[in-house]
C-alpha positions in Angstrom: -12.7 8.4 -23.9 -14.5 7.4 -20.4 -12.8 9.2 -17.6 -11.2 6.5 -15.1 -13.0 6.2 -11.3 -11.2 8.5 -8.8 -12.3 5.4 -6.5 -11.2 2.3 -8.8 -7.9 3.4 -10.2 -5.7 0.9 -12.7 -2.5 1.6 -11.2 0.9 0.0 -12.2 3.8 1.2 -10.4 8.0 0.6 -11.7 10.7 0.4 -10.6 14.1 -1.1 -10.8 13.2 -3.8 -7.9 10.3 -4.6 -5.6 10.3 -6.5 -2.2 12.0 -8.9 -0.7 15.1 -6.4 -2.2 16.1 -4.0 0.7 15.6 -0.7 0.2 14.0 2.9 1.0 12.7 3.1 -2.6 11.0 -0.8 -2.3 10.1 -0.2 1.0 7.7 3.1 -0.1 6.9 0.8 -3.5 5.3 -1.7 -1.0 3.2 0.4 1.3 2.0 2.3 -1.6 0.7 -0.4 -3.8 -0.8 -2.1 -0.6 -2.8 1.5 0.4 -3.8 1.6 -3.3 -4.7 -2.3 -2.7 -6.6 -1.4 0.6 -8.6 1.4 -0.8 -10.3 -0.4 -4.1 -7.7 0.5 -6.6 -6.5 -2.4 -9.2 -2.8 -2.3 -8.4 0.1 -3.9 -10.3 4.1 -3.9 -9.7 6.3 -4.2 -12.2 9.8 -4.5 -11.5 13.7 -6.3 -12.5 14.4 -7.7 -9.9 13.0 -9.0 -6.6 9.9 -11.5 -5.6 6.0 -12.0 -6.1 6.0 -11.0 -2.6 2.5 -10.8 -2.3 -0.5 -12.7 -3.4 -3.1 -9.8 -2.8 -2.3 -7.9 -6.2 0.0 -8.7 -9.6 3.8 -8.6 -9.5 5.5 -8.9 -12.8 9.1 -9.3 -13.0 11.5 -8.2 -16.0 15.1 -8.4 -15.8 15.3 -6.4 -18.4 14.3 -3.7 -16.3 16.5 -4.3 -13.8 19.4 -1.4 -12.7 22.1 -4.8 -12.8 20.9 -6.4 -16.0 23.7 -7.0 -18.1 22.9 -6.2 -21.4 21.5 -2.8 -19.8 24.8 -2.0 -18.2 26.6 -2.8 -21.6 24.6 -0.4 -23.4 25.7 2.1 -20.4 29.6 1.4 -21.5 29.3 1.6 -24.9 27.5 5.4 -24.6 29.9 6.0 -22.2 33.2 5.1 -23.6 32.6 5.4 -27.4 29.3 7.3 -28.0 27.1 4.2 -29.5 23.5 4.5 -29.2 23.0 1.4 -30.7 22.4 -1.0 -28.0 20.4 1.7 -26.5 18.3 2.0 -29.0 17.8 -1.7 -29.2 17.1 -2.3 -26.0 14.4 0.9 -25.5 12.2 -0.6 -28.7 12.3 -3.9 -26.7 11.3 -2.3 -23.3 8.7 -0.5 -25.0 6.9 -3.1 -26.4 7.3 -5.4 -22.9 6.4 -2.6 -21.0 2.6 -1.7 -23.1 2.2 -5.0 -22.8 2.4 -5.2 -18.8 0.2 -2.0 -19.2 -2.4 -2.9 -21.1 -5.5 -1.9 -19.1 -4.2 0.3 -16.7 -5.2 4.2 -16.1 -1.4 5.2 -14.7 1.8 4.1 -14.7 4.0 5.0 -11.3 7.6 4.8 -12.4 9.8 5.5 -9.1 13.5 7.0 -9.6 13.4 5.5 -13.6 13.1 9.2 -15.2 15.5 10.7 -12.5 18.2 8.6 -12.0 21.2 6.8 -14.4 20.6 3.0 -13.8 18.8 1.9 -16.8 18.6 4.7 -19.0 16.8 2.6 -21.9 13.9 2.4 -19.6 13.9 5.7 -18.8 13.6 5.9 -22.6 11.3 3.9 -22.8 9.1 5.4 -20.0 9.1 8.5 -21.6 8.1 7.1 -25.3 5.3 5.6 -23.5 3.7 8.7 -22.0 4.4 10.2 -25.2 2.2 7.9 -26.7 -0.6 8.9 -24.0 -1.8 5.5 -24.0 -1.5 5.7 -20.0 -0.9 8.7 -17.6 2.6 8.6 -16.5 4.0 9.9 -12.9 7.7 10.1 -12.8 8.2 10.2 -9.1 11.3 11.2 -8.5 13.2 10.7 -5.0 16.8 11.4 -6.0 19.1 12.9 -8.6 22.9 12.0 -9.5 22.7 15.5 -10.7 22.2 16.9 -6.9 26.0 15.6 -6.0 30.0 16.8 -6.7 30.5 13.6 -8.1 28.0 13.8 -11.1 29.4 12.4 -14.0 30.1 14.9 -17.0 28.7 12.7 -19.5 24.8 13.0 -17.6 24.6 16.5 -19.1 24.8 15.2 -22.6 22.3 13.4 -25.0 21.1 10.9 -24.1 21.6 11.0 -20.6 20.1 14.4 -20.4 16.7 12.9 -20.6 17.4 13.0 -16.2 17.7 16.6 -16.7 14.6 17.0 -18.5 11.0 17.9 -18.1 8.5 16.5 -20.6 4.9 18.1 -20.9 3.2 14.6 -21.4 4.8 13.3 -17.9 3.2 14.2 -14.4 6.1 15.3 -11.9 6.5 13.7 -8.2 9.4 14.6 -6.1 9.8 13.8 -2.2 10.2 16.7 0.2 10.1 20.5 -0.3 14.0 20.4 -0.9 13.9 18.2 -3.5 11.0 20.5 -5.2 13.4 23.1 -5.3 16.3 21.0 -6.5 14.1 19.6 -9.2 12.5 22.8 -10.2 16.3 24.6 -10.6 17.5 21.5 -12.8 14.7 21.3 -14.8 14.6 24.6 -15.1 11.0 24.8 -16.5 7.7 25.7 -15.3 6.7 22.4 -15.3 4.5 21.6 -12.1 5.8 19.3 -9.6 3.5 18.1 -6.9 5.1 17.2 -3.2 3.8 14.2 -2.0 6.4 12.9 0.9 7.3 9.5 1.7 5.2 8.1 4.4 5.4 5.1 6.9 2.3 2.8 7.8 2.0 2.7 11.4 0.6 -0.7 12.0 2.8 -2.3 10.0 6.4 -0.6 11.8 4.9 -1.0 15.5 3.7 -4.6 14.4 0.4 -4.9 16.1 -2.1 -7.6 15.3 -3.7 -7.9 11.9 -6.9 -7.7 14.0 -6.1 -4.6 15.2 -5.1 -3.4 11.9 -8.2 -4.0 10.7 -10.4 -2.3 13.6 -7.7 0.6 13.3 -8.8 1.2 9.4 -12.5 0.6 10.2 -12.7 3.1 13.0 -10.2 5.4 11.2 -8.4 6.2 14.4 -5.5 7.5 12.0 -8.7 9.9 11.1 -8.6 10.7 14.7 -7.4 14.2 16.7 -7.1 12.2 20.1 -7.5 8.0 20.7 -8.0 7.4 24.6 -8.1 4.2 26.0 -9.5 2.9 29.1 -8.7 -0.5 29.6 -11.0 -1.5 32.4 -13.9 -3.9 33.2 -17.2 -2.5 32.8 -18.1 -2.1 36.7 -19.3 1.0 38.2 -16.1 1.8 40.6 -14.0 2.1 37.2 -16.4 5.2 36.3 -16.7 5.1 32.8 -20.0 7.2 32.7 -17.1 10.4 33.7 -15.2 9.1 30.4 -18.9 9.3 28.7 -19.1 13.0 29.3 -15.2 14.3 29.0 -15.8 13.0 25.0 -18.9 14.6 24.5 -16.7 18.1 26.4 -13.9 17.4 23.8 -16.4 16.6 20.8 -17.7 20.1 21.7 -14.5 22.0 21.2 -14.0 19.9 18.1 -11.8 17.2 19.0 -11.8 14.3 16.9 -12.2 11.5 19.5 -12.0 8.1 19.9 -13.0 6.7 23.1 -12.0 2.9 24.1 -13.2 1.0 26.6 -11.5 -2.6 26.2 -13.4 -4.1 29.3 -15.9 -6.4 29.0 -19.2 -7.3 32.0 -20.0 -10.5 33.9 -23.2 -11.4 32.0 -24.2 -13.7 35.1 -24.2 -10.4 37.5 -27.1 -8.5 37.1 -25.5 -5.3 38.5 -22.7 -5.1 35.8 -25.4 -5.9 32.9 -27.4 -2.8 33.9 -24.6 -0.8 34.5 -23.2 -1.7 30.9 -26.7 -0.9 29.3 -26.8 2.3 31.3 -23.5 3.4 30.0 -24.9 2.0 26.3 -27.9 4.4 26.5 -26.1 7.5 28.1 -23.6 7.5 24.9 -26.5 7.4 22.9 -28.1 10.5 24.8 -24.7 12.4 25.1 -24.2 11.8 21.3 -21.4 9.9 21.7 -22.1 6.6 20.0 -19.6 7.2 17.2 -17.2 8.4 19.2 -17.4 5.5 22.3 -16.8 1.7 21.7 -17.4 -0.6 23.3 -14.7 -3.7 22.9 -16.6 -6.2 24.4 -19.8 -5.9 21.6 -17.3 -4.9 19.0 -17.6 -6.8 15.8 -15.0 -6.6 12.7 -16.5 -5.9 9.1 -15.7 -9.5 8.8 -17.8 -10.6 11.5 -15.1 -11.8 13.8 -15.5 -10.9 17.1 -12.5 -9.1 19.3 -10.3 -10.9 21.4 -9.3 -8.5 23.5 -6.1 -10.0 25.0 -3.0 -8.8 26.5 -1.7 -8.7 23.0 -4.2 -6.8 21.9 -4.3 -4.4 24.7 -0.7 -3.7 24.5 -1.1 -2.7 20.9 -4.0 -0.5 21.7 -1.1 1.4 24.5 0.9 2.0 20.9 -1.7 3.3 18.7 -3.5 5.5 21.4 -2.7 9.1 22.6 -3.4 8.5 26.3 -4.7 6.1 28.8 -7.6 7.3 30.9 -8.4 6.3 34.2 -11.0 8.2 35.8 -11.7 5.1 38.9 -13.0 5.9 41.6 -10.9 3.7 43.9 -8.3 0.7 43.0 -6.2 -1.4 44.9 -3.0 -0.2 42.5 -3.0 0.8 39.1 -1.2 -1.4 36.4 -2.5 0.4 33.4 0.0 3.5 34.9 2.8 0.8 34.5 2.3 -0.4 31.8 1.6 3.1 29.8 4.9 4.4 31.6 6.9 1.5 29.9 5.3 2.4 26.4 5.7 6.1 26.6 1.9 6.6 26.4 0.6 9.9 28.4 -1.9 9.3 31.3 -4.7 11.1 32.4 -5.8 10.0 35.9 -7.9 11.0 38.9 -6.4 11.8 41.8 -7.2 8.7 44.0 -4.3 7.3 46.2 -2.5 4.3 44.5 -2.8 6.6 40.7 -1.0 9.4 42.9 2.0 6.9 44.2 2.8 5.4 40.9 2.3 8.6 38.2 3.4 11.4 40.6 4.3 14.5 38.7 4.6 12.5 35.2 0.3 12.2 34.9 -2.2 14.3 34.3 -4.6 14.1 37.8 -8.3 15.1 38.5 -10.9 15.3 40.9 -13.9 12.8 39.7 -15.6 15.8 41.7 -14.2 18.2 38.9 -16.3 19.4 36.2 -16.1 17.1 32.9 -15.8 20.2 30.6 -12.0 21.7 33.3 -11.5 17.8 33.4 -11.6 17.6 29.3 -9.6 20.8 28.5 -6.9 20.2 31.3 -6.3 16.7 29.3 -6.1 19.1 26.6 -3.1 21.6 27.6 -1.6 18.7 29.4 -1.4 17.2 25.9 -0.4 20.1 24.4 2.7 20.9 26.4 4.3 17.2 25.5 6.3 17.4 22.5 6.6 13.3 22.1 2.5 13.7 21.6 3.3 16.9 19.4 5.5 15.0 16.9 3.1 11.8 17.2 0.1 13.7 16.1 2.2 15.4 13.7 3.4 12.1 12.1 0.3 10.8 12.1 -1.6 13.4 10.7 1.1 14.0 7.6 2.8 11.1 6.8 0.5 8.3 7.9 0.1 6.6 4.4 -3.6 7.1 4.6 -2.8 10.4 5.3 -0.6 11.3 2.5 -2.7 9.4 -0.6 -5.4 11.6 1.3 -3.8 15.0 1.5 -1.5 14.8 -1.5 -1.4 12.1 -4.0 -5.5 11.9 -4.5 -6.1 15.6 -5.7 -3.0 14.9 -7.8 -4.2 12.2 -9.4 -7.6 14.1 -9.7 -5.9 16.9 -11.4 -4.5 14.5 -14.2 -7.9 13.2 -14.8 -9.4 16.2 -15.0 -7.0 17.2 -17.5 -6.9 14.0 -19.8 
């Protein structure tokens, strides 16, 4: 049997209700099948309740594998109250056949909280007859027990409830934080392996910034990114970009993964600001800095679009950056300083007069006299001294989705086809 494409997955992914239903559990089902959508994968969400939210990938929806279906929560009640399995058992050998027939094709099935939790227990039945089929890899990622609270009912330690208790050899094992590993490893109690792979939050999509900026944010893998600077500032030689030039190539030196932005654009009619924009063109190029240094103004999307690099845009860049740098040599004031203070964004600044009024103590001053490799590490400790860019970083770097899928739930996934 041909081994699926680590980089063109099948992937369906269950549970009990998709989007537009509210919830932490829908809300992680959507931005994962849209990364897995994003990054090549064939993606496909099945659900019982909820919308075709999207038109980008399939969504199938089965009531029957919904936590409020009726005939679901009558087979509850009658295991419950008198001990019959029989509408249980009914209802799993429907399921099953519904549920190979949603899967036909795919490389993994994604069933979120249906192995871990009591609201349809014939599909957990039925999940776990299909991986015992091995017709498709199963992940049973779990985010939450009944079992982990006083209140658990008595009757989820017995058969066939017990299934929520229990580790099967044929399933792959998800759980959500550290604590739940160790919750789920003492109720299983089993050496089964269960990989951590947290929750994680798409950036864009909670600060809400354009989808053209979405888009140059996952081309340019700023998310990739140890530091994103942006200088928002015409391309004229008082606003002394060449100094920005050189700090990069000072932090690309000590290893920093930088992204340098310069959202300006030149007066193509003024010879003066033509040169000096070529200049700066070339002296990226000589500093080895051309990856690391864009340009808005020439900057064209995969698409072909070009940038419209409007106040809307701008203030979107403030969210998604680590600092503004603004290394002029003179100004009249300094409305970047304002409108970074307002966002929360960190400034680095030189030292000239109206920067000085407006940032005081609360930015990170220089001498455009200074060296570029004392200017580029005192941005550095300043930096590292604020805990707000700490935790952002942090955040970032960990539970960006991108980030996740990339540190977590990729080798997984390459583990299980290595084994199959």
């Amino acid at each position: 049997m041909k081994k699926p494409d680590i980089n063109r997955l099948r992937i369906a992914v269950l549970h009990y209700s998709c989007p537009n239903v509210v919830g932490g559990v829908e809300e992680v089902l959507r931005q994962q099948t849209a990364l897995f959508h994003r990054l090549g994968h064939a993606v496909k969400v099945i659900a019982g309740m909820g919308d075709v939210y999207t038109d980008d990938f399939p969504v199938t929806i089965n009531p029957l594998f919904s936590s409020m279906n009726v005939s679901v929560m009558k087979a509850h009640q009658d295991l419950i109250k008198r001990g019959d399995h029989v509408k249980l058992d009914q209802l799993t050998e429907i399921m099953r056949v519904e549920l190979l027939q949603a899967l036909k094709s795919y490389d993994f099935l994604i069933a979120h909280n249906v192995m871990s939790m009591a609201y349809n227990l014939p599909l957990a039945h039925t999940v776990m007859k299909v991986a015992k089929s091995r017709k498709i890899s199963v992940i049973s990622w779990n985010h939450d027990s009944p079992h982990f609270y006083p209140n658990c009912l008595d009757v989820y330690h017995q058969d066939p409830w017990n299934i929520m208790r229990t580790a099967f050899p044929f399933i792959n094992y998800v759980c959500i934080s550290e604590q739940r590993h160790e919750q789920f490893t003492e109720l299983y109690n089993t050496d089964v392996e269960i990989t951590v792979v947290p929750d994680g939050i798409e950036p864009p999509d909670f600060i809400q910034v354009s989808k053209q900026l979405q888009q140059f944010i996952y081309e340019q893998r700023l998310y990739e990114a140890d530091l994103v600077i942006i200088h928002p500032a015409r391309l004229i030689p008082r606003k002394n970009i060449e100094l920005g030039l050189r700090v990069v190539q000072s932090m690309k030196k000590r290893g920093v993964k930088v992204r340098y932005i310069v959202t300006g654009s030149y007066d193509p009619h003024e010879p003066k600001n033509v040169k000096y924009y070529r200049d700066l063109k070339n002296m990226a190029r000589e500093l080895d800095t051309s990856r690391e240094v864009i340009f808005i103004t020439d900057y064209k999307l995969n698409s072909g679009d070009k940038i419209i690099a409007d106040q809307k845009f701008i203030r979107d860049l403030y969210l998604v950056a680590d600092l503004l740098f603004m290394p002029s040599h003179s100004e009249g004031f300094g409305l970047p300083l304002l409108e970074a203070g307002l966002l929360k964004l960190p400034v680095a600044c030189s030292d000239i007069p109206p920067f000085k009024e407006i940032g005081g103590d609360y930015v990170c001053t220089f001498s455009n006299s200074d060296d570029h490799d004392s200017i580029a590490e005192k941005i550095l400790r300043f930096l590292e001294k604020l805990a707000t860019h700490k935790l952002y970083r942090k955040v970032i770097e960990d539970y960006a989705c991108e980030s996740v899928y990339k540190n977590c739930l990729k080798p997984m996934l390459m583990r299980i086809i290595a084994n199959m």
